[in-house]
C-alpha positions as CSV (number, residue, x, y, z in Angstrom):
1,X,12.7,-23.9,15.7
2,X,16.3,-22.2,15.3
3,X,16.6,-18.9,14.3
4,X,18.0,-19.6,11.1
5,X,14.9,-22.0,10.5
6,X,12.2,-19.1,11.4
7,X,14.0,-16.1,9.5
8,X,14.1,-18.3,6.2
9,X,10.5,-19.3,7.1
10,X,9.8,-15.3,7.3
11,X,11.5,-15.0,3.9
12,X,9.0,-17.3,2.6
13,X,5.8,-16.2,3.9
14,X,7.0,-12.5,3.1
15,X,7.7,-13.6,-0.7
16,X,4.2,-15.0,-0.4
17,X,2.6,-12.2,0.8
18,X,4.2,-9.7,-2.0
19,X,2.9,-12.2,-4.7
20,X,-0.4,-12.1,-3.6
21,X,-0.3,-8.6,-3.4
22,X,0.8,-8.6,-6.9
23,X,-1.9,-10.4,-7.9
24,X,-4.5,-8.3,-6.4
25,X,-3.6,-4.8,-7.8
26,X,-2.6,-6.8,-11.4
27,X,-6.1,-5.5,-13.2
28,X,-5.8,-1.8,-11.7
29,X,-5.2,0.6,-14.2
30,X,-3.5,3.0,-12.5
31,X,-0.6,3.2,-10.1
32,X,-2.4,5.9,-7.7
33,X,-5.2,2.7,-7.4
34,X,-2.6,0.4,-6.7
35,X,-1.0,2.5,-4.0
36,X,-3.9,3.3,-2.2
37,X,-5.3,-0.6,-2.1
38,X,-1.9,-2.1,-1.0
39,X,-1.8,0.3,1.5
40,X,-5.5,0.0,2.4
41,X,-4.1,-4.0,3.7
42,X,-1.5,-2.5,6.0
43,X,2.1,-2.9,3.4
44,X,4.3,-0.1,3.9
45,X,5.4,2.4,1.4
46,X,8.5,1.4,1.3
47,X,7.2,-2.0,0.0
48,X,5.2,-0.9,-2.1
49,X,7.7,0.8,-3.8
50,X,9.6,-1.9,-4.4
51,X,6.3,-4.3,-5.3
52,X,5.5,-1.7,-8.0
53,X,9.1,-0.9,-9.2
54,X,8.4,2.9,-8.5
55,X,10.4,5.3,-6.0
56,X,9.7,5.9,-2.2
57,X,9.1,9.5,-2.5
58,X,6.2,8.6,-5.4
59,X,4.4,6.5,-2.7
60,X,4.4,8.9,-0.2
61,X,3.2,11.7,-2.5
62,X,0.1,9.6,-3.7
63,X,-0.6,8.6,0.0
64,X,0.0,12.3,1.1
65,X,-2.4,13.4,-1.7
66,X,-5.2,10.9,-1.0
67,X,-5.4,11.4,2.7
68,X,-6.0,15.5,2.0
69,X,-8.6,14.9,-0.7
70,X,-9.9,12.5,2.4
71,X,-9.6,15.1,4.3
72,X,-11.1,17.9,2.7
73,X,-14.1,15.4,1.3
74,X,-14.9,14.5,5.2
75,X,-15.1,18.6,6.0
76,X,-17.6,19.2,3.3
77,X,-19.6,16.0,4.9
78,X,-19.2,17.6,7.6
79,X,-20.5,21.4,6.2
80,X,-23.2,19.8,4.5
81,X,-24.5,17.6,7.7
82,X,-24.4,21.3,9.9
């Protein structure tokens, strides 16, 4: 397989991947849900931006957020098991 051949076959399977993706978060309500489950299968916030139609710097924010509220909710686990 030539180069040309496997970089248009990436360009396929990558269009195929963001349409699945698509699909998936479709019934989510909001965009914070959306984020956090594209994320949650490994696509990059800079994808995701562009999946959704919404800035970088939103991504990261909601990402940023969600892993402190992870955070903090594993240390009061964490109180509550000592």
């Amino acid at each position: 397989m030539s180069n040309d051949q496997f970089r248009k076959l990436m360009e396929k399977l990558d269009l195929i991947i963001q349409l699945l993706a698509l699909n998936l978060v479709r019934d989510m309500k909001t965009q914070k849900e959306k984020i956090i489950a594209l994320h949650s299968l490994g696509i990059r916030p800079s994808k995701i931006a562009k999946l959704l139609n919404i800035s970088d710097n939103y991504v990261n924010v909601t990402l940023s957020n969600f892993r402190k509220k992870q955070k903090k909710n594993e240390n009061l686990k964490d109180l509550e098991e000592t």
